[in-house]
DOMIKE-193406 format. One record per residue: z, y, x of N, C-alpha, C, O in turn; residue in one letter. Coordinates in steps of 0.2 Angstrom, whole numbers, plus 2048, in hexadecimal, padded with zeros to 3 digits. Layout:
// DOMIKE-193406
ZYXZYXZYXZYXa/...
// end
This chain:
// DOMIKE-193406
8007FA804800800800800806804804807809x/7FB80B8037FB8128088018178038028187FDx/80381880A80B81C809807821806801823807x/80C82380280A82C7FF80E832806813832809x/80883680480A83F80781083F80781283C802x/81484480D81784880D81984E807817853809x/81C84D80281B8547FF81D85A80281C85F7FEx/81E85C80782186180B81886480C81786A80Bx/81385D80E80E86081180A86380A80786980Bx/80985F80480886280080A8697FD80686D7FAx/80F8687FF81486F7FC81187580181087B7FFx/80E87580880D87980B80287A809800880809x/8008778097F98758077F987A8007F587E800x/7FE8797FB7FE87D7F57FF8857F77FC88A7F5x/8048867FC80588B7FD7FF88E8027FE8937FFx/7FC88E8067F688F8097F08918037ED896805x/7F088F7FF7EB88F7F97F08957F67EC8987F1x/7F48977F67F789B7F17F68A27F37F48A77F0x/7F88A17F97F88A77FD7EF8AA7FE7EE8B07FEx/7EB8A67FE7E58A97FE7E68AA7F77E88B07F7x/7E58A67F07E98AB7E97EB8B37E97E88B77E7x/7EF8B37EC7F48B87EF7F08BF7F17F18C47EEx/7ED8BE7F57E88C27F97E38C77F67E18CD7F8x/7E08C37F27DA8C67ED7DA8C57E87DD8C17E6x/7D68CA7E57D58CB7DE7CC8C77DC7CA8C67D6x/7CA8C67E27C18C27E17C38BD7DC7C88BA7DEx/7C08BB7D47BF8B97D17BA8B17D57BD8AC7D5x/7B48B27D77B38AD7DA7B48AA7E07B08A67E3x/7BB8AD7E57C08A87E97C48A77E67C88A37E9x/7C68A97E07CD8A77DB7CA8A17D97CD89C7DAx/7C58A27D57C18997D07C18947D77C388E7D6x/7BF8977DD7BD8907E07C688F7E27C78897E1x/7CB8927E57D18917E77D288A7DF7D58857E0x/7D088C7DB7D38877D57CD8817D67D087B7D6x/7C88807D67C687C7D57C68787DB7C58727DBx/7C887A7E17CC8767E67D28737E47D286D7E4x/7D88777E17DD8747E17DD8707DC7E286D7DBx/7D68707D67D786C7D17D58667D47D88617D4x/7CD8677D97CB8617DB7D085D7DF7CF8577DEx/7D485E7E37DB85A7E77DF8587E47E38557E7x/7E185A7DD7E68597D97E68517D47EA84E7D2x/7DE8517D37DC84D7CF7D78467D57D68407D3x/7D78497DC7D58447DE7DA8407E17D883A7E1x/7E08437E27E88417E57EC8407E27F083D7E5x/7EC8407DB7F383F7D57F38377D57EE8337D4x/7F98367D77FC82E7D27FD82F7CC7FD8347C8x/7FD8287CC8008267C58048267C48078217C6x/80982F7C28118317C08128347BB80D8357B7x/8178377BA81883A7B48158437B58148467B0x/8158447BC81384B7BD80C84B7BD80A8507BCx/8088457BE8008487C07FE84A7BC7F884A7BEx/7FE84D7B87FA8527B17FA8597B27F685D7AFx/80285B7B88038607B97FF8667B780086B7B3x/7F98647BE7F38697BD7F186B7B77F18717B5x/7EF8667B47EE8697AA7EF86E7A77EC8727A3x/7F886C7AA7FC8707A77FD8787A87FC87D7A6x/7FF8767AD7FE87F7B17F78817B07F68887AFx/7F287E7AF7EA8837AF7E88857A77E48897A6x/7EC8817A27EC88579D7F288A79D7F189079Ax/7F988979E7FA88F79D7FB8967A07FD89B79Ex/7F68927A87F189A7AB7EE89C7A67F289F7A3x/7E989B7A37E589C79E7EA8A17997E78A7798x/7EF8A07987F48A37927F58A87977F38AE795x/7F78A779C7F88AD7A27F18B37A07F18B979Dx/7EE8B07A37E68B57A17E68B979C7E68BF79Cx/7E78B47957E58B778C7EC8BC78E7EA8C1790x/7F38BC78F7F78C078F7F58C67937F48CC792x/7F58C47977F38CA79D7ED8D07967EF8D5793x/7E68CE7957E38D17937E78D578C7E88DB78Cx/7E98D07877ED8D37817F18D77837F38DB77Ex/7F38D97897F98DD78C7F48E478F7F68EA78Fx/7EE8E37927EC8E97947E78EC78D7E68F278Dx/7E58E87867E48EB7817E78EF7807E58F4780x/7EE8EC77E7F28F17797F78F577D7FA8F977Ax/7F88F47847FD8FA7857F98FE78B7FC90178Ex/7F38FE78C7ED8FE7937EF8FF79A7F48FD79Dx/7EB90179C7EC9017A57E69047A97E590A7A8x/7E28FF7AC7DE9037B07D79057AA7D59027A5x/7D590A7AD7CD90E7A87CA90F7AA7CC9107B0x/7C390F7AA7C09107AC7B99147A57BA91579Fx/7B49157A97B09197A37AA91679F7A691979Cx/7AC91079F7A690B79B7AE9097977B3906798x/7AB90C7917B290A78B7AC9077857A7909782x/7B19007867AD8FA7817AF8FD7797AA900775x/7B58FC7777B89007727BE9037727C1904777x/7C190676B7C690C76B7CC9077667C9904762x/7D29077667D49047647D990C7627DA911765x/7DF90B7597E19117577E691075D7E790B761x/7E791775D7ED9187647F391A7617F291F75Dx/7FA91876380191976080491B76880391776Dx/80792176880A92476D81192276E814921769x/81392277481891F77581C92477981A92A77Ax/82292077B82792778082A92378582E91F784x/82792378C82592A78F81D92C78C81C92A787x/81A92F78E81393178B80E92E78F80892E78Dx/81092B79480D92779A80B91F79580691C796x/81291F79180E91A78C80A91878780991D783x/80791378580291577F80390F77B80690B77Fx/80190D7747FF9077717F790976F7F690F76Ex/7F39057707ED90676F7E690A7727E4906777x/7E390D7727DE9117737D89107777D790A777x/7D591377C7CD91177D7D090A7827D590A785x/7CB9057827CC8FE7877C29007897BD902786x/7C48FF7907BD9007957BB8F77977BF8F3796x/7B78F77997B28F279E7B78F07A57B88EB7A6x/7B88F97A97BC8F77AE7C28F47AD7C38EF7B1x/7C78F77A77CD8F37A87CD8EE7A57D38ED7A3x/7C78E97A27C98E279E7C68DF7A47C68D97A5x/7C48E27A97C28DD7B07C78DD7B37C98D77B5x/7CC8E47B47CF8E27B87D68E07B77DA8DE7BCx/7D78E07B07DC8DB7AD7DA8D37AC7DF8CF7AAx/7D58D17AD7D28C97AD7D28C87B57CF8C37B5x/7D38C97BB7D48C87BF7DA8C97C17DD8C57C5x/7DD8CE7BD7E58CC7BE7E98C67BF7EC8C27C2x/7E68C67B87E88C07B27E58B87B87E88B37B9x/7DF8BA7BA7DD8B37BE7E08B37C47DF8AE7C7x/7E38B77C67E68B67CC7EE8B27CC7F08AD7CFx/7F28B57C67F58B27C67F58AB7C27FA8A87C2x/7EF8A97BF7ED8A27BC7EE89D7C17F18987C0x/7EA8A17C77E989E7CE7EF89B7D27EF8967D4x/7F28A07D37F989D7D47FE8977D18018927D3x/7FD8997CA7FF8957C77FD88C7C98008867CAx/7F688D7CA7EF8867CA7F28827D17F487C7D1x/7F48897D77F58867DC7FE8817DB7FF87C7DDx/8018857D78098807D480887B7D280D8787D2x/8038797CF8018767C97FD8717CD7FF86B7CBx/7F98717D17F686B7D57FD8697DA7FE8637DCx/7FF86D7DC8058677E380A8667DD80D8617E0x/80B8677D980F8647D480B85C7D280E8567D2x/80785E7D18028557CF8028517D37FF84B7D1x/8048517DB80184E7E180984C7E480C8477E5x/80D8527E58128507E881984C7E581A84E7DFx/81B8497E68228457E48278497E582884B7EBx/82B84E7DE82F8517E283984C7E383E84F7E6x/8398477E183E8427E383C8427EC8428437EFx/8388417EF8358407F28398467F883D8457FCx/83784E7F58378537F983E8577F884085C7FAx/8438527F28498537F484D8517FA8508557FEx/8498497FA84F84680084D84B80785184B80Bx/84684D80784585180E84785A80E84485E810x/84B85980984D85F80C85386280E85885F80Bx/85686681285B866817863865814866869810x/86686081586C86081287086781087486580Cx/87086D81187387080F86F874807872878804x/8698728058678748018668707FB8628727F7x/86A8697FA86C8647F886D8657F086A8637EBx/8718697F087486B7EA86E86D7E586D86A7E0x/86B8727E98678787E685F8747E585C8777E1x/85D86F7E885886B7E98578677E18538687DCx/85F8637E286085E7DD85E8627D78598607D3x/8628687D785F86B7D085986D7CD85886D7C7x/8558707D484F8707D284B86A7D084886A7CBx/84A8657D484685F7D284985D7CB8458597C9x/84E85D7C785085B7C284D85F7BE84C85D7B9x/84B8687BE84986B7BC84286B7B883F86B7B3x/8418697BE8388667BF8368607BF83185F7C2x/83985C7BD8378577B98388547B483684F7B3x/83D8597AD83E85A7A983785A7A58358557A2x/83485F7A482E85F7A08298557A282785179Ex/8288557A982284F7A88278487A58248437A4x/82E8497A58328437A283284479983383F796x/83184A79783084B79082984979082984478Dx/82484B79381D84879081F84279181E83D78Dx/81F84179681F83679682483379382582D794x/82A83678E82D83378B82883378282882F77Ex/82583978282183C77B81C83877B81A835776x/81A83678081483178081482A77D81082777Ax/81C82878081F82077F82081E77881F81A775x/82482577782382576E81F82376A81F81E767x/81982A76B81582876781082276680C821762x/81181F76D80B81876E812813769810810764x/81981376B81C81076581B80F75F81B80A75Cx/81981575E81881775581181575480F81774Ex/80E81375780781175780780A755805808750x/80B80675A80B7FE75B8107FE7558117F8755x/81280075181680174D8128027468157FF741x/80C80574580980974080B80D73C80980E736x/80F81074081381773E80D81C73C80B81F741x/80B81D73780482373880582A73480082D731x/80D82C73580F83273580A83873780783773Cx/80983E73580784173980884773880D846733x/80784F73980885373781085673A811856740x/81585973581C85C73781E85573681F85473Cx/81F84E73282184B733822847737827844737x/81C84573D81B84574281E84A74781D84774Cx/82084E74782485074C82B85174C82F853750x/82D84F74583684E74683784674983C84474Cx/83384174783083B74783183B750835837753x/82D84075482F83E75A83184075C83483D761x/83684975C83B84C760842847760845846765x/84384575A84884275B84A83C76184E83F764x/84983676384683376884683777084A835774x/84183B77083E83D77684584077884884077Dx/84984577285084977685584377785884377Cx/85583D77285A83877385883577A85C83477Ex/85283577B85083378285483778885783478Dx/85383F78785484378D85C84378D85F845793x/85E84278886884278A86983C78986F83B78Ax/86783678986783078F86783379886B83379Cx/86183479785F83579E86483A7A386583A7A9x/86684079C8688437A18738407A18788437A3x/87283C79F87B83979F8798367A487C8387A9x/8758307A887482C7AA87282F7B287482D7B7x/86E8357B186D8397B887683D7BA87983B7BFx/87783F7B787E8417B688383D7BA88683E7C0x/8848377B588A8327BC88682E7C188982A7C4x/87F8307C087E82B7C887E8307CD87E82E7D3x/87D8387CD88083E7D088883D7D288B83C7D8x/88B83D7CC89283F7CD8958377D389A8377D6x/8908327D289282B7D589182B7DD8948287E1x/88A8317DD8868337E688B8367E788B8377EDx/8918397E589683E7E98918467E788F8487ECx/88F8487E388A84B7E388E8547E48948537E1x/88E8597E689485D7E589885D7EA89C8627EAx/8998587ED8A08567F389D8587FA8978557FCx/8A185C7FF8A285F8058A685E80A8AC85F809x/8A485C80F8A985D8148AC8638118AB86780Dx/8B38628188B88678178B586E81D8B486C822x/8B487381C8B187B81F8B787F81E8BB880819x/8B68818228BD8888238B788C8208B188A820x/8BB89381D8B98968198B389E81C8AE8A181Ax/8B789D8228B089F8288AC89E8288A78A2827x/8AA89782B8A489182A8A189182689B890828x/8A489281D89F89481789F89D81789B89E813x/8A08A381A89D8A78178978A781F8918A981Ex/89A8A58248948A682888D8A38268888A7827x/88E89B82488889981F88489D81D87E89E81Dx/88B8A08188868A48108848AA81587F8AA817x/8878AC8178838B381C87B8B28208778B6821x/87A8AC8228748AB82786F8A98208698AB820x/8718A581C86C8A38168698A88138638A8813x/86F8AD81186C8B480C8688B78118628B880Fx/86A8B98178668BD81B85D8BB81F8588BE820x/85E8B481F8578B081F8528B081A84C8AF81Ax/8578B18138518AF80D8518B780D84B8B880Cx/8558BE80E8528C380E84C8C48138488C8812x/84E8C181A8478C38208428C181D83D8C581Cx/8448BA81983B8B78168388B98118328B8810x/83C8BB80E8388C18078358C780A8318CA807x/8388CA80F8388D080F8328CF81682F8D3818x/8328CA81882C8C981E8268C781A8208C981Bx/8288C28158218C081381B8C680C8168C5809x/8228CB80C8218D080881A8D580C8158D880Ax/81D8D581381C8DA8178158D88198108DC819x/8158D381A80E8CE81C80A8CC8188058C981Ax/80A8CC8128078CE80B8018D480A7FC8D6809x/8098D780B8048E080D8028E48118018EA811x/8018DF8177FF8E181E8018E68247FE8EA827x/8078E482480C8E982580D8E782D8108E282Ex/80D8E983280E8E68388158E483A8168E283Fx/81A8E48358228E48368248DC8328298DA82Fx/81D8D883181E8D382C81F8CF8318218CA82Ex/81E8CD83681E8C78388258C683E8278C0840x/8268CB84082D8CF8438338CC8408388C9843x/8318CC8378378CF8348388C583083C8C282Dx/8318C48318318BE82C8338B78338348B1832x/8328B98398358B183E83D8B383F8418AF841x/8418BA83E8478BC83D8498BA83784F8B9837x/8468B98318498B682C8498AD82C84D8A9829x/8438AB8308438A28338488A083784989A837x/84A8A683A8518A383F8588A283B85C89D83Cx/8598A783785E8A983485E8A382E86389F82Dx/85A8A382A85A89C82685A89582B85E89182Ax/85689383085888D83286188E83586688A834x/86289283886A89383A86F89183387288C832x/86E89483087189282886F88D82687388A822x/86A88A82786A88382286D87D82786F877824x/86C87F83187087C83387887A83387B875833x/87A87F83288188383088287D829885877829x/87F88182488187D81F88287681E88787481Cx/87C87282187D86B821883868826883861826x/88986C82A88F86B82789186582389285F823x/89286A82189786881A893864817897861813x/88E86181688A85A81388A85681688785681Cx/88D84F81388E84781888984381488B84280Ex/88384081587F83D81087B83881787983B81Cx/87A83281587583081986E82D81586D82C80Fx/86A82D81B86382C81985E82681A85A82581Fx/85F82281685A81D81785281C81584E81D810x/85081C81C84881C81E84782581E846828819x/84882882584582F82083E82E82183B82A825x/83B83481D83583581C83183B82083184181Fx/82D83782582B83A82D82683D82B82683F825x/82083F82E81C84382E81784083281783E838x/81484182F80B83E836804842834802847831x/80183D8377FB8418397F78458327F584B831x/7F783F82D7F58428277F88488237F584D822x/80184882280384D82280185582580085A822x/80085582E7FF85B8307F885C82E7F786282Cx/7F385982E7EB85A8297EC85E8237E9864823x/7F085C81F7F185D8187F68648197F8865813x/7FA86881D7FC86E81E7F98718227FA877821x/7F586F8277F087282B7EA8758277E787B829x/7E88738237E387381E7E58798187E087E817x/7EC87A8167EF8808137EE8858187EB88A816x/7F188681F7F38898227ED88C8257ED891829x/7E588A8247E088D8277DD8918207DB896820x/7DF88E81C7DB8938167E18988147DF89D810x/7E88998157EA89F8157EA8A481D7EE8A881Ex/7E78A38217E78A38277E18A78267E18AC828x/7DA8A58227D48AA8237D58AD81C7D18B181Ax/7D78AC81A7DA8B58147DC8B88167D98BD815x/7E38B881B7E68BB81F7E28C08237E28C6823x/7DC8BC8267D78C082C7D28C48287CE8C9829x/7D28C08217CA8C48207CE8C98197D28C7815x/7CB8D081B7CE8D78197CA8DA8157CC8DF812x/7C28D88167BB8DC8137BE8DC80B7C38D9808x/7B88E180A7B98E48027B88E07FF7B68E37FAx/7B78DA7FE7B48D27FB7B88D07F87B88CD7F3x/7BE8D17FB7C68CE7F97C98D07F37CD8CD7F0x/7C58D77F27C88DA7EC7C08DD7E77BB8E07E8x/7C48D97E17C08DC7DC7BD8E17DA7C38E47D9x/7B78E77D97B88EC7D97B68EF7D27B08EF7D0x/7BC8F37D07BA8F47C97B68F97C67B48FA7C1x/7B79007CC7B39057CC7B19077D07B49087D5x/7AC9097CF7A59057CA7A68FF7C97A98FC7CEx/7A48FC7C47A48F47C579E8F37C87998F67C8x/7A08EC7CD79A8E87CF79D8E17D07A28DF7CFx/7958DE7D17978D67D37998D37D77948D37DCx/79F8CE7DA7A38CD7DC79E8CA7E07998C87DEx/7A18CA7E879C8C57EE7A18BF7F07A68C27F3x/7A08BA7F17A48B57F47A68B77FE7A38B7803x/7AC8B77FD7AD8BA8057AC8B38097AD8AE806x/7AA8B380F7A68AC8137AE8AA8177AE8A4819x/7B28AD8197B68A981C7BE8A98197C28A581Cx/7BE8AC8147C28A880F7C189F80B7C389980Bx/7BA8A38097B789C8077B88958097B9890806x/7B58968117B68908167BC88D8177BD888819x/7C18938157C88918167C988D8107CA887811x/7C988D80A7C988C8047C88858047CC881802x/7C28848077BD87F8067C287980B7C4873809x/7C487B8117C88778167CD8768127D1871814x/7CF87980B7D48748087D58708027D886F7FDx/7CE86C8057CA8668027CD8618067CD85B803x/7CE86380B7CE85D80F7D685680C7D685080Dx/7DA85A80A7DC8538067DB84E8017DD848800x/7D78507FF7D084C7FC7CF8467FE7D08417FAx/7CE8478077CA84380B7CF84080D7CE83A80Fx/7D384280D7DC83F8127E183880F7E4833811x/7E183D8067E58398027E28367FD7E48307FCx/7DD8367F97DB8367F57D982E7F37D982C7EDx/7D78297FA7D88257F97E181F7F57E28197F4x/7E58257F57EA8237F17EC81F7EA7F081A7E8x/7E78227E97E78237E17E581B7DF7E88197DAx/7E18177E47E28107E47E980B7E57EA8067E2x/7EE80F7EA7F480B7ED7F880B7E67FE8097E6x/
// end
């Protein structure tokens, strides 16, 4: 049986893809950024309860979009001078605000690229969500984030355990010839699917409380503020570094390996106080660094390429040109296609 991915390299591969997202507003580097992460998403997914993931985020990108638009109709934004139609206009207070009045050409473009950008993002969640095991990318992460891990992964696996309990249902009520349908059909299945998820979560519950889940070594009280002091101060370097290098700031990359030290210090620190062992851990190889190397060049030529291609331009409108070394980058995160894709057999 061929071992499954690293989710870590996943998780790095999505982010590489995002950060190009990130960057621009090009409607067609935005489609293909998606149609990449759709194409890896569906070439890589097992058979779990998450592989649908992508689905799911790309329609409610899509709601992202309609919202975005319904939101620049009626309260407006940007204008330009090709005005489609006039909508009544109701004045608001500050006077900066409005309900209604002219909607243009340029700002339904430039509210549809909003809206696709962050769809975009969404697509790139939504494909490493389908591919990656996050039980998986619990156990590999640093003991002192343990607590905070457990909870997200129970988080995020909530929803694909309601679909694959909704599903068992209703193939039940099938082999059953239950042929309810309509509202009666839906008191018919909630009942179940919730009786399902407080099973499940009684049962996650004491097999936590059985792991020691919550229990630490003993830390003098030093030892914990100095912790929390290097942790907060690292996720501050790294928001505020990756903030900086977003907007091309020369003080982002300064500010962002100052906030990498300060957080590995702290998660060194913290894993202290966590006594847990590990059977078999989960290495890394060559496949792996491919499938992060592959993110890490297509947010690498975003980053370099700065031409006026990268951003949509709404006035004057014109049509968008595909930038050539974004692209290529894009394109190289195809390559788990080629890497994993063979999985889907094992």
């Amino acid at each position: 049986m061929t071992r499954a991915l690293h989710p870590g390299a996943w998780w790095l591969w999505a982010l590489g893809l995002a950060v190009v997202a990130a960057r621009t507003t090009n409607p067609l580097l935005l489609g293909l950024v998606l149609v990449v992460a759709g194409y890896v998403a569906v070439a890589c997914a097992q058979d779990t309860p998450w592989a649908s993931s992508y689905g799911v985020f790309l329609k409610f990108g899509l709601v992202v979009i309609a919202l975005r638009v319904v939101f620049h109709v009626l309260l407006g934004g940007v204008q330009g001078p090709t005005v489609l139609f006039t909508l009544p206009q109701l004045p608001l207070w500050p006077p900066a605000l409005r309900l209604g009045g002219p909607v243009s050409a340029e700002g339904l473009v430039f509210a549809l690229v909003q809206g696709l950008q962050l769809a975009t993002l969404l697509g790139c969640v939504g494909a490493v969500n389908a591919v990656a095991n996050p039980k998986r990318l619990l156990r590999s992460l640093p003991a002192a984030l343990y607590e905070v891990s457990v909870a997200v992964v129970v988080a995020l696996t909530v929803a694909p355990q309601l679909a694959a309990s909704a599903r068992s249902v209703r193939r039940a009520r099938r082999l059953r010839g239950d042929a309810i349908r309509g509202r009666g059909a839906v008191r018919t299945l909630l009942v179940p699917v919730l009786e399902g998820a407080f099973e499940r979560s009684l049962s996650l519950a004491a097999a936590m409380d059985s792991r020691g889940y919550g229990r630490n070594a003993g830390l003098s009280r030093r030892a914990r503020l100095l912790t929390a002091v290097l942790v907060l101060g690292g996720v501050i370097g790294l928001c505020v570094g990756v903030y900086a290098l977003l907007d091309g700031s020369s003080a982002g990359v300064p500010v962002l390996l100052v906030g990498v030290l300060l957080a590995v210090a702290g998660l060194v620190a913290g894993s202290r106080r966590v006594r847990r062992s590990r059977y078999r851990p989960d290495r890394w190889r060559a496949r792996e660094l491919l499938v992060a190397a592959s993110g890490a060049v297509a947010a690498m030529c975003a980053v370099l390429s700065g031409g006026p291609d990268m951003v949509v331009q709404t006035s004057p409108l014109s049509a968008p040109h595909l930038p050539a070394l974004p692209a290529v980058g894009v394109l190289v995160g195809l390559l788990p296609s080629l890497v994993a894709a063979h999985r889907r057999s094992a």
